[in-house]
PABAZA-407477 format. One record per residue (C-alpha): residue in one letter; z negated, y negated, x. Coordinates in steps of 0.05 Angstrom, whole numbers. Example, Ala and Ser with C-alpha at 12.3 -4.5 7.8 and 13.67 -1.06 7.14 Angstrom:
<atoms>
+------+--------+--------+--------+
! rest !      z !      y !      x !
+------+--------+--------+--------+
!    A !   -156 !     90 !    246 !
!    S !   -143 !     21 !    273 !
+------+--------+--------+--------+
</atoms>
This chain:
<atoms>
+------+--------+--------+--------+
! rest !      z !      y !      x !
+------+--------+--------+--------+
!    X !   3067 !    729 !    834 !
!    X !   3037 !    725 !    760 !
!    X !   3012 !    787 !    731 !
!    X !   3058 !    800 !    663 !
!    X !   3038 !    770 !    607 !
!    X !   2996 !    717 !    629 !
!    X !   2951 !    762 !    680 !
!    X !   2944 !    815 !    621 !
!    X !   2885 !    758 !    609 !
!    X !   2868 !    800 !    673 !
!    X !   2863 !    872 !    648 !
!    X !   2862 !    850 !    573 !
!    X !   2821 !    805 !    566 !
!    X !   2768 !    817 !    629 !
!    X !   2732 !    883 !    616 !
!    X !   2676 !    854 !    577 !
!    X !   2616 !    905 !    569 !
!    X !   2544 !    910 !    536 !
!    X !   2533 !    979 !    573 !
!    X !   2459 !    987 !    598 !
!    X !   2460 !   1009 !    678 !
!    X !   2413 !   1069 !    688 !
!    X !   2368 !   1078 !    743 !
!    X !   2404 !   1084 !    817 !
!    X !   2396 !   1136 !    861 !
!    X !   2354 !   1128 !    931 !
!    X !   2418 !   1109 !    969 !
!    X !   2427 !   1041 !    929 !
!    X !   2352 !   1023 !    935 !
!    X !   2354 !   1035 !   1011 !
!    X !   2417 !    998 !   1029 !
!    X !   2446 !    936 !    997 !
!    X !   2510 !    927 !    975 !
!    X !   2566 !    906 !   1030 !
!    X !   2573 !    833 !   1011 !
!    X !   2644 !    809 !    981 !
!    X !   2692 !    757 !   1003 !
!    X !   2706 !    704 !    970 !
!    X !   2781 !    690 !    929 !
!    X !   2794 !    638 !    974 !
!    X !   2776 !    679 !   1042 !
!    X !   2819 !    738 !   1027 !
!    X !   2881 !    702 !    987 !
!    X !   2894 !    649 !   1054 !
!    X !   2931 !    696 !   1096 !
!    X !   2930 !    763 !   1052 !
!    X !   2994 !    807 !   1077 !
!    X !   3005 !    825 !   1006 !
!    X !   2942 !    802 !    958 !
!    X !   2950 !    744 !    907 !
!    X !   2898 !    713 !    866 !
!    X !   2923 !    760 !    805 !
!    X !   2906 !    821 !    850 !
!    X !   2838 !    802 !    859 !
!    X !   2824 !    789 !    793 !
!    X !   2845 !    853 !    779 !
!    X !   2798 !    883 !    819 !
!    X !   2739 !    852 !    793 !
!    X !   2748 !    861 !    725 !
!    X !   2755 !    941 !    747 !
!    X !   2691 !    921 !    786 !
!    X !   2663 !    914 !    724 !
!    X !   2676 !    984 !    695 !
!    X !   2651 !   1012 !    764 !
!    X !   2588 !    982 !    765 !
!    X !   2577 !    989 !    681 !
!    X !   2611 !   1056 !    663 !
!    X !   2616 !   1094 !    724 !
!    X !   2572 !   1084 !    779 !
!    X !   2514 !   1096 !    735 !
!    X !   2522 !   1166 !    720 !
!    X !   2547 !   1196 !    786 !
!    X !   2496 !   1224 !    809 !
!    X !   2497 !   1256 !    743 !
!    X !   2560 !   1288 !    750 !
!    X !   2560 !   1309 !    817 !
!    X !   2497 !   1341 !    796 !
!    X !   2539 !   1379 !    739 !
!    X !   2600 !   1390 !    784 !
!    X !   2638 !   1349 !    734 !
!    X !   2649 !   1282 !    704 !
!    X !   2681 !   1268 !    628 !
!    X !   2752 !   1254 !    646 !
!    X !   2759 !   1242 !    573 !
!    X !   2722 !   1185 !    564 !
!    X !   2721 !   1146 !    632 !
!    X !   2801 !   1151 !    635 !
!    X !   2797 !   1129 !    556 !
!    X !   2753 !   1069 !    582 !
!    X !   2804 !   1057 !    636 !
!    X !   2862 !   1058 !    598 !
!    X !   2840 !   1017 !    544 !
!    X !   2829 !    955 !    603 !
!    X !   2914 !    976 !    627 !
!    X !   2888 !   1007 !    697 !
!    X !   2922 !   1075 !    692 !
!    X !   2992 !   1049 !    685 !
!    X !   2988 !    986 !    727 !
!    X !   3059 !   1000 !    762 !
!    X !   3084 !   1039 !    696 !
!    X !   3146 !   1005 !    653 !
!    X !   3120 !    962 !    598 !
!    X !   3161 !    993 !    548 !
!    X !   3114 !   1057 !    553 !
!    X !   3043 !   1021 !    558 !
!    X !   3040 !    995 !    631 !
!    X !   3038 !    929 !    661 !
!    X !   3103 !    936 !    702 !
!    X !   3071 !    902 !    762 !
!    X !   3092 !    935 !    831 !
!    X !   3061 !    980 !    874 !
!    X !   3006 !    926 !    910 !
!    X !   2969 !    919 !    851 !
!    X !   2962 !    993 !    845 !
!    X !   2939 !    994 !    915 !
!    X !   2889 !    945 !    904 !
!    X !   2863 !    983 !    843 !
!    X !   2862 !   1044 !    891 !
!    X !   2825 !   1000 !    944 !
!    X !   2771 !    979 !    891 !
!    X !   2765 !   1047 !    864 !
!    X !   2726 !   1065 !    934 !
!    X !   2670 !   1030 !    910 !
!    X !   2655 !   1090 !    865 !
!    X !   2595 !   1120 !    894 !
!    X !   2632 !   1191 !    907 !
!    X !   2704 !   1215 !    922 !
!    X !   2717 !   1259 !    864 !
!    X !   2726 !   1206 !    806 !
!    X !   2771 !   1160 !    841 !
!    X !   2816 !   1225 !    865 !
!    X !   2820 !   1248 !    798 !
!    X !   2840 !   1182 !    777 !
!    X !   2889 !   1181 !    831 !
!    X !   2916 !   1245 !    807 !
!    X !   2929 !   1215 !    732 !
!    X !   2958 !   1148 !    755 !
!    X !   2997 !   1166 !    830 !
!    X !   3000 !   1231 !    834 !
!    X !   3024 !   1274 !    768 !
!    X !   3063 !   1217 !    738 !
!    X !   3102 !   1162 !    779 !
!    X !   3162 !   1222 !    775 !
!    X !   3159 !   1221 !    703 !
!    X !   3159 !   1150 !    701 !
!    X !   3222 !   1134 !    747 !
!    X !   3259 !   1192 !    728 !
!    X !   3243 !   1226 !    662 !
!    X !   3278 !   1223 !    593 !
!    X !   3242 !   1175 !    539 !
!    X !   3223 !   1232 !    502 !
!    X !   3190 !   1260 !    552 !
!    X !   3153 !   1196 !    576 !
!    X !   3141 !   1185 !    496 !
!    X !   3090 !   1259 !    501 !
!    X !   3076 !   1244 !    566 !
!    X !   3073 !   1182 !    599 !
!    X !   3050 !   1132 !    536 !
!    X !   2989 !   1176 !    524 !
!    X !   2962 !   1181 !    599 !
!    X !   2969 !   1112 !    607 !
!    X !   2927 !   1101 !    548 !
!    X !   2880 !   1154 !    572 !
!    X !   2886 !   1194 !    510 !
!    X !   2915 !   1244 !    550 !
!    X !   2887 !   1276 !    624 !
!    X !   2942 !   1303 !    671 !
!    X !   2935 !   1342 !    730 !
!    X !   2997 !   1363 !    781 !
!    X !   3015 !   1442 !    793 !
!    X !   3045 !   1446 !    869 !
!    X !   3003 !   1477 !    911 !
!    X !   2985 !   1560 !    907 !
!    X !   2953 !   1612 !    952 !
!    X !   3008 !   1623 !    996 !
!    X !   3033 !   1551 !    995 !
!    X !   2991 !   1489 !   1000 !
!    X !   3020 !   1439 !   1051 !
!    X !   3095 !   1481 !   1056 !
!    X !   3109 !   1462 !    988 !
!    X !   3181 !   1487 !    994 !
!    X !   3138 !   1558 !    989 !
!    X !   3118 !   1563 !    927 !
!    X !   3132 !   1629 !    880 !
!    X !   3116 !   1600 !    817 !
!    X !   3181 !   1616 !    770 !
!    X !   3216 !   1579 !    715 !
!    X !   3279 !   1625 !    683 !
!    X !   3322 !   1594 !    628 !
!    X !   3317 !   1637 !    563 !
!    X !   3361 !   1592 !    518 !
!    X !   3342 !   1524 !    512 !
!    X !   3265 !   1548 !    535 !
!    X !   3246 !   1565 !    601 !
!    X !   3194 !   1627 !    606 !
!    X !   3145 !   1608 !    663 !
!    X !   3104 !   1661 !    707 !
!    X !   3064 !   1648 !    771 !
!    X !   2992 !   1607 !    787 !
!    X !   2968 !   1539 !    824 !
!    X !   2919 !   1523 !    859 !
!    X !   2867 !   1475 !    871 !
!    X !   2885 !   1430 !    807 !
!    X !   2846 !   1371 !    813 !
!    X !   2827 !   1361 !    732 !
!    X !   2851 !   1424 !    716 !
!    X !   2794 !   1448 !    672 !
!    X !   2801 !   1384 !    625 !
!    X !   2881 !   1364 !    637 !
!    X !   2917 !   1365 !    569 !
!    X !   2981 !   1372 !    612 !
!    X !   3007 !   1389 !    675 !
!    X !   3064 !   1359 !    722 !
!    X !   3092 !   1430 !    752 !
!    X !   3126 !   1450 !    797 !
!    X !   3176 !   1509 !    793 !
!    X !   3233 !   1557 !    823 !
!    X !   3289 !   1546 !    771 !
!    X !   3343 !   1583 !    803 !
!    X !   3349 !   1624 !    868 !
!    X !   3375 !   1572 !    907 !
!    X !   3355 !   1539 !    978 !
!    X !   3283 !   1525 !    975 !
!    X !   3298 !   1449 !    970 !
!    X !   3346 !   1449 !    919 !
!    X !   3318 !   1502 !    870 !
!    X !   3248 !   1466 !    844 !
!    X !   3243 !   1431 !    780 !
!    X !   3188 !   1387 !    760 !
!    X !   3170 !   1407 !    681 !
!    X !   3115 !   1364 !    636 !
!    X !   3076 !   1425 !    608 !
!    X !   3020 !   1419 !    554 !
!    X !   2960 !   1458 !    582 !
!    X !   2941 !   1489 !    509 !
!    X !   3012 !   1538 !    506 !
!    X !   3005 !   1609 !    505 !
!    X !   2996 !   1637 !    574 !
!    X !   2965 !   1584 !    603 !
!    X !   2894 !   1607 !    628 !
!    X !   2852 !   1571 !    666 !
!    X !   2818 !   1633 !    721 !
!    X !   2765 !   1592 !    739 !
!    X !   2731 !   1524 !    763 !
!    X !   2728 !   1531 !    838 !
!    X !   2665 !   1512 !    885 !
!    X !   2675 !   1458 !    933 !
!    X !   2647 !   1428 !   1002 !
!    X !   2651 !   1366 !    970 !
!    X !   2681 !   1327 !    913 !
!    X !   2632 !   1359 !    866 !
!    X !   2640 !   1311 !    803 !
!    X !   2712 !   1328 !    803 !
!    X !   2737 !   1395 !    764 !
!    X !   2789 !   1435 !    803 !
!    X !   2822 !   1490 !    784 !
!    X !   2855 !   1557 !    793 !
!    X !   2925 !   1568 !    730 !
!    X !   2955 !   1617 !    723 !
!    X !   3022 !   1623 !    674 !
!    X !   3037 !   1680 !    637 !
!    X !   3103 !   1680 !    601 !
!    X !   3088 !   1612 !    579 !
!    X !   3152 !   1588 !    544 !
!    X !   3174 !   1509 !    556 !
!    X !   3227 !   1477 !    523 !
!    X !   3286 !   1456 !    575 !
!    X !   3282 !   1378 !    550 !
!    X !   3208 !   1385 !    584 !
!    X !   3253 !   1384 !    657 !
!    X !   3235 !   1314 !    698 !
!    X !   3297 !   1288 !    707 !
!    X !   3360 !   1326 !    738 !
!    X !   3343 !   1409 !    752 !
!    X !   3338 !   1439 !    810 !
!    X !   3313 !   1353 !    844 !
!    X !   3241 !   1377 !    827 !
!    X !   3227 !   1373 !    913 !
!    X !   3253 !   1311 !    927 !
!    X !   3215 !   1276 !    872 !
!    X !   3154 !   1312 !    893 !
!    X !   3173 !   1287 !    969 !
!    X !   3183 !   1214 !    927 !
!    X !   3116 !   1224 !    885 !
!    X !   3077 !   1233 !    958 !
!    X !   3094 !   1170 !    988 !
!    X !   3054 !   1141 !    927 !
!    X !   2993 !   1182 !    939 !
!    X !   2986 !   1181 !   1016 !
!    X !   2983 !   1108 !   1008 !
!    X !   2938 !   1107 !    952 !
!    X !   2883 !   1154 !    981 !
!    X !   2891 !   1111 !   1043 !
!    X !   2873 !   1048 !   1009 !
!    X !   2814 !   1087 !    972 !
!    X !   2781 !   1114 !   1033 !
!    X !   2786 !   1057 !   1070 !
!    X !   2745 !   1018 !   1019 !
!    X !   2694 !   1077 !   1021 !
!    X !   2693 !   1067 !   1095 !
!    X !   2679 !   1002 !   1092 !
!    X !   2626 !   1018 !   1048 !
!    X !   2590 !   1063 !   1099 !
!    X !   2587 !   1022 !   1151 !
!    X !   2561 !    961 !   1115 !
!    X !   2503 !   1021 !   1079 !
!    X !   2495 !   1042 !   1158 !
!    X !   2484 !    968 !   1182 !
!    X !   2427 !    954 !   1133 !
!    X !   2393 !   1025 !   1140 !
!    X !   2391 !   1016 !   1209 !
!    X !   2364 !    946 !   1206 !
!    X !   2307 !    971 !   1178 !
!    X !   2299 !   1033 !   1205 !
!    X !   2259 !   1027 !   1277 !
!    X !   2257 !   1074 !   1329 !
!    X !   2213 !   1064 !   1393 !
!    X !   2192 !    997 !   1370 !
!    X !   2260 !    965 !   1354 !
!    X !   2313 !    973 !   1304 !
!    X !   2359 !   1036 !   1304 !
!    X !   2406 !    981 !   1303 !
!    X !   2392 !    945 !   1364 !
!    X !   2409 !    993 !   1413 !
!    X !   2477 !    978 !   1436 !
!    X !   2498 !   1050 !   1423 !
!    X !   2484 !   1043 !   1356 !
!    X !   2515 !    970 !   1349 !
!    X !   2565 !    987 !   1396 !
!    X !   2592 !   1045 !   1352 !
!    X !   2590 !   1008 !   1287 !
!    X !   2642 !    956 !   1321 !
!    X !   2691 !   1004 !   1344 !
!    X !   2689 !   1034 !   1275 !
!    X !   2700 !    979 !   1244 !
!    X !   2767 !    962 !   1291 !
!    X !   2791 !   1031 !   1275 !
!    X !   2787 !   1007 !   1183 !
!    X !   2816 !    945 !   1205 !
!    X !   2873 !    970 !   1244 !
!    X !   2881 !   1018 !   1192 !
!    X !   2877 !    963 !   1139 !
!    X !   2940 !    933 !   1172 !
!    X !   2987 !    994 !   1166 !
!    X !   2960 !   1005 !   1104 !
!    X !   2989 !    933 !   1075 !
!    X !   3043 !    937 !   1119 !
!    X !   3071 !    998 !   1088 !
!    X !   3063 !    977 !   1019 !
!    X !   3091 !    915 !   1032 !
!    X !   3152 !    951 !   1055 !
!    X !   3152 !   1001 !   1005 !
!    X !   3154 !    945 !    952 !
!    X !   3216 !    912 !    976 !
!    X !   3248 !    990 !    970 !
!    X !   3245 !   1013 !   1047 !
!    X !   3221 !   1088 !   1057 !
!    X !   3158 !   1083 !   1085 !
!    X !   3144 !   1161 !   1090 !
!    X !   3132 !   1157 !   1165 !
!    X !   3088 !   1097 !   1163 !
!    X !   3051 !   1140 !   1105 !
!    X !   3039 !   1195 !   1147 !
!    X !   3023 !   1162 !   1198 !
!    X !   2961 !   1120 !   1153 !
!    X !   2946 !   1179 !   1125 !
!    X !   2939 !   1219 !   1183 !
!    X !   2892 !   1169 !   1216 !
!    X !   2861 !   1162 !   1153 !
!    X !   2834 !   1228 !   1148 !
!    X !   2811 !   1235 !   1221 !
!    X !   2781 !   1162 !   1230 !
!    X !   2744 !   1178 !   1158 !
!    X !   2721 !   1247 !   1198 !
!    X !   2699 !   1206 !   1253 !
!    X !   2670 !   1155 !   1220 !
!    X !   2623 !   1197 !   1166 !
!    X !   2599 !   1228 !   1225 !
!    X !   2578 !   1177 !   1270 !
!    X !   2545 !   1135 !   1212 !
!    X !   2505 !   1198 !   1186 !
!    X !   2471 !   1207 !   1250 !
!    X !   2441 !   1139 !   1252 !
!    X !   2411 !   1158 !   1185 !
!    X !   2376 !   1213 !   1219 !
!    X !   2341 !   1265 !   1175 !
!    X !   2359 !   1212 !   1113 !
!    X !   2432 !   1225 !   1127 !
!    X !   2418 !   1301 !   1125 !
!    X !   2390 !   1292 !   1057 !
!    X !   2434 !   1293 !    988 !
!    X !   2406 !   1226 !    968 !
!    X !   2442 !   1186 !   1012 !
!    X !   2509 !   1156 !    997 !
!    X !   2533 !   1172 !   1073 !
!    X !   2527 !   1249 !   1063 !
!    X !   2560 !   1250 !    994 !
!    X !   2617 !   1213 !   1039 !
!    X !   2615 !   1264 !   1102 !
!    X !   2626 !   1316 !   1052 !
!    X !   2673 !   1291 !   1006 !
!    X !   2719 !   1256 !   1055 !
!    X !   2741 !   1319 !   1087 !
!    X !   2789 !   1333 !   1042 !
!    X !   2827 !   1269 !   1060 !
!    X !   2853 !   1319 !   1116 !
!    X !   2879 !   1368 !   1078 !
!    X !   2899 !   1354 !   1010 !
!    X !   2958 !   1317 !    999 !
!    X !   2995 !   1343 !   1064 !
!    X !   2946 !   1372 !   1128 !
!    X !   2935 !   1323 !   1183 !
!    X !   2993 !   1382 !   1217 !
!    X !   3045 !   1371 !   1163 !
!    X !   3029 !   1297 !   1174 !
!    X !   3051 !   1303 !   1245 !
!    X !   3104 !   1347 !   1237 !
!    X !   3134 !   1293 !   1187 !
!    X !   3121 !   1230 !   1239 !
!    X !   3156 !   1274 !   1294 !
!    X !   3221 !   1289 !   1254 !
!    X !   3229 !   1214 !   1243 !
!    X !   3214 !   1202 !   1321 !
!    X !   3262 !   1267 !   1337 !
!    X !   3220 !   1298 !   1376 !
!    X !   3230 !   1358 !   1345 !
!    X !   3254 !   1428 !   1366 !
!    X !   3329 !   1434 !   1344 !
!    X !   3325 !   1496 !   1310 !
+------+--------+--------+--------+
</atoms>
């Protein structure tokens, strides 16, 4: 498969860069980087990777290691990195609307080469730029894309592709973070406006977004029938942003709490049909279960190549940590678990490509995902020892920031609660 218009010359034109690369933290000097396989190795028997996918991924390599990587230590030092510029620097190479129409900025490419941008956006050195990322390109917009009007994509779309523009998404609230069908957050018709009252919670990019993807009651229908996605600009009246919320992990990235206070939207800012605002929210999840799959796993791989080369060096009773076949042992197993977890991974977006639902084979990657990346941070950071209970230390920045991979997005419960309805093992109710 050719990437449109001639490989985009691969991202327009290979992201070229004369960007100086500041000093690294004591994580890169102790480890070396996992080493890369080549085209040729990968491309052979690749499920769903061509030649064009790769080269996507290293000219975003490029970006990583110039614009990005640099300074994150920086920003998860000030609990927040410039969404502003990096997604400006993003956009400008075409990665934040890689599966986006053409007509509107994208590439129009399908969903693999998105999930091989997601897989080489794990080789940021923390988890909170490439979820925030996530959030502008898989999370707060694919709805708009498939099913809003061309106004609407116009305000929208065109500018966060560009990365003039940050989004965030407004679904989850106090009283409703995984049960999504729960939230109180009202949208009544006054006119052709709607006037908009409730709050969300835990808005990845919230403090910088110039819009949000929300969601909304719209009418007092059943709970799955009466939500309306609306495209609202983050600078109307009544929109005030409580505070930037503390985290476990995930520093660099901004989240969060809105609240809306008779904030007045016009109708035309409705994503597609009223009242379908659930199901495209159920559509717009499929997308980002897979995507924070193929991120973490990347990141996983990561730590156990980081893990390998600490414990190389580091000796204990007169021989390498990683010579004792506990140690060694472990690292194989975890490395079975990525790679079996690799294969779902591809095999869902394969499927998902050709147009097959693939939300039980998402929850199901997911789901392991976020246990196996529980699993794994743990094991790895006790072979570091008192390093690993250190903040200099890629591993730790990992054990911390990978929790999350549990929670948001659907909890590991919700996961399993979706993978048992499509086995019907369910209690008839």
């Amino acid at each position: 498969m050719a990437l449109h218009r001639g490989a985009l010359a691969i991202s327009r034109n290979v992201y070229k860069s004369t960007c100086c690369v500041a000093v690294r933290s004591l994580s890169d000097n102790v480890s070396s980087k996992p080493v890369r396989p080549t085209a040729t190795e990968i491309v052979g028997d690749h499920l769903i990777y061509t030649r064009d996918h790769l080269a996507l991924q290293e000219s975003l390599r490029k970006i990583i290691d110039q614009e990005i990587n640099p300074h994150v230590d920086q920003w998860e030092a000030e609990g927040m990195f410039p969404a502003h510029k990096v997604f400006k620097i993003l956009g400008d190479a075409g990665f934040l609307g890689v599966n986006k129409p053409v007509e509107y900025g994208g590439l129009g490419l399908d969903f693999s080469y998105s999930m091989a941008v997601s897989e080489e956006l794990g080789n940021i050195r923390c988890g909170g730029i490439p979820m925030a990322i996530g959030v502008q390109t898989d999370m707060a917009t694919p709805a708009l894309a498939r099913f809003g009007s061309a106004e609407l994509k116009e305000e929208f779309l065109v500018p966060s592709i560009t990365g003039d523009k940050v989004a965030c998404l407004g679904v989850s609230e106090v009283g409703a973070g995984s049960d999504v069908s729960s939230i109180k957050t009202k949208a009544v018709k006054k006119g052709d406006e709607y006037l908009i009252n409730g709050g969300k919670m835990w808005t990845t990019n919230g403090t910088q977004a110039d819009w949000i993807c929300l969601l909304a009651n719209t009418s007092d229908g059943p709970p799955h029938k009466n939500k309306s996605l609306i495209c609202l600009p983050m600078n109307l009246p009544g929109v005030h942003i409580a505070r930037k919320i503390g985290k476990l992990g995930m520093w660099s990235s901004d989240t969060a709490e809105v609240f809306f206070d008779d904030v007045r939207v016009p109708c035309k800012n409705v994503v597609g049909q009223e009242g379908m605002g659930f199901t495209y929210q159920m559509l717009q999840f499929q997308e980002e279960r897979l995507w924070a799959v193929g991120n973490i796993l990347t990141m996983m791989d990561n730590i156990i190549q980081e893990t390998i080369q600490y414990t190389r060096q580091r000796k204990i009773f007169k021989l390498p940590v990683l010579y004792h076949q506990s140690v060694n042992f472990r690292l194989a197993e975890l490395q079975t678990e990525v790679e079996l977890l690799r294969s779902l991974l591809h095999r869902a977006t394969a499927l998902y490509i050709k147009g097959n639902d693939v939300t039980k084979l998402a929850s199901m990657a997911k789901l392991k995902a976020g246990r196996l990346a529980r699993e794994l941070g743990d094991s790895c950071l006790q072979y570091w020892g008192g390093m690993g209970f250190t903040s200099d230390v890629l591993v730790s920045r990992f054990y911390r920031d990978s929790r999350l991979i549990s929670i948001g997005g659907g909890a590991d419960e919700v996961m399993l609660a979706i993978i048992c309805k499509y086995m019907d093992t369910l209690p008839k109710k």
